[in-house]
C-alpha positions as CSV (number, residue, x, y, z in Angstrom):
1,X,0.0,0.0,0.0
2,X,1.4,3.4,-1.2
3,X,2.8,6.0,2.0
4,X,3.1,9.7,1.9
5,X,5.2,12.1,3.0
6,X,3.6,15.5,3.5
7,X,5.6,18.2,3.9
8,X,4.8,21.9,4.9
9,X,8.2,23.9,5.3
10,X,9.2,27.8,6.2
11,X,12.4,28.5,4.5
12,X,14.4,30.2,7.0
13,X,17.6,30.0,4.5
14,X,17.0,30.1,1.3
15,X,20.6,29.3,0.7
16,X,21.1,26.6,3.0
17,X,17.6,24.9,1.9
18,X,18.9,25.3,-2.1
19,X,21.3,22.7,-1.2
20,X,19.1,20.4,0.6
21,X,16.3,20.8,-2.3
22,X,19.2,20.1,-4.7
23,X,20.2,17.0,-3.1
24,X,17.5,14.8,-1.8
25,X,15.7,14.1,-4.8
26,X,18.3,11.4,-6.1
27,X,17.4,9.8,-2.1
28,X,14.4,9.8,-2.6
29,X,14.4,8.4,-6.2
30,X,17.0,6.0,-4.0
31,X,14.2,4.6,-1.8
32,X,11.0,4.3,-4.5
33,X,9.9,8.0,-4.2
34,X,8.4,10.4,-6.4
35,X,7.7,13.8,-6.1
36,X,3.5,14.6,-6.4
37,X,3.7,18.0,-5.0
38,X,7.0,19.9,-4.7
39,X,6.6,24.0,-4.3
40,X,4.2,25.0,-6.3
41,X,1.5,27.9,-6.8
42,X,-1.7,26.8,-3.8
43,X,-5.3,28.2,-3.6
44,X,-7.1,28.2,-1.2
45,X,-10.6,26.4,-1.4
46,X,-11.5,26.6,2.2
47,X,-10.5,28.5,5.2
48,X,-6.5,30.4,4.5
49,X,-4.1,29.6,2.0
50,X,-0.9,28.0,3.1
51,X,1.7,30.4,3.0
52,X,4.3,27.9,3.4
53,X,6.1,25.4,1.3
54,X,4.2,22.5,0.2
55,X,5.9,18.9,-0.8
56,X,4.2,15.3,-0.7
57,X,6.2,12.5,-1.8
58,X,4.9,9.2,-3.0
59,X,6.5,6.0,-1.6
60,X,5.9,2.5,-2.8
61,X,4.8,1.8,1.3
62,X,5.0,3.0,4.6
63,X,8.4,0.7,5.4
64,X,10.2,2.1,2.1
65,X,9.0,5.7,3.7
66,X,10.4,5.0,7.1
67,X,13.7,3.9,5.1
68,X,13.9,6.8,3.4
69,X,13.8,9.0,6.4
70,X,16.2,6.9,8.9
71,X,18.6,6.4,6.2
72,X,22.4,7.3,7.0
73,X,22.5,9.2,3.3
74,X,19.5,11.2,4.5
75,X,20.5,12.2,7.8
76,X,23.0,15.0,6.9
77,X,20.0,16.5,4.7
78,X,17.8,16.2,7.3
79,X,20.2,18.3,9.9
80,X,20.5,21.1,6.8
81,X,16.8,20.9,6.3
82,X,16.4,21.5,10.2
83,X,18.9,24.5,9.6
84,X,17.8,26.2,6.6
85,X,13.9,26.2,7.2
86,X,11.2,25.4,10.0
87,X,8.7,22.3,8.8
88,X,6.6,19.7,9.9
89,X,6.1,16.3,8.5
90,X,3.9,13.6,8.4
91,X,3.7,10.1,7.1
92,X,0.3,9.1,5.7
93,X,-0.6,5.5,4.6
94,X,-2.6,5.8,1.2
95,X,-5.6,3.1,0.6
């Protein structure tokens, strides 16, 4: 069953988070992800727009997500992320 990451990040350096956005998609590629939502113009339907970042990421399932995540090559990118911008994150198992 497919997993999600959903991502809504607050660049805080928008040099600092360059280099993470340049360098985690070939991780995530690494681990059976795919980019769904990345940045990206939002609208808002109901109630207020985001004014953050928006990313969700498509995994084949929730352990290849977990993978991903805990993974030594992704833990450096993690510690930038954490540095260049404020976000929250949450796993979502698809149906």
């Amino acid at each position: 069953m497919a997993a999600y990451l959903f991502a809504s990040v607050e660049v805080t350096d928008p040099v600092g988070y360059e280099d993470y956005r340049r360098q985690v998609p070939a991780i995530i590629a690494a681990y059976g992800g795919r980019y769904l939502v990345r940045g990206g113009a939002t609208v808002a339907l109901e109630g207020e727009r985001p004014e953050k970042r928006l990313v969700i990421v498509e995994f084949p399932d929730m352990a290849r997500l977990r993978a991903f995540y805990d993974s030594p090559e992704y833990r450096p990118l993690l510690a930038l992320r954490q540095r260049a911008a404020r976000s929250t994150l949450t796993a979502i198992e698809g149906i």
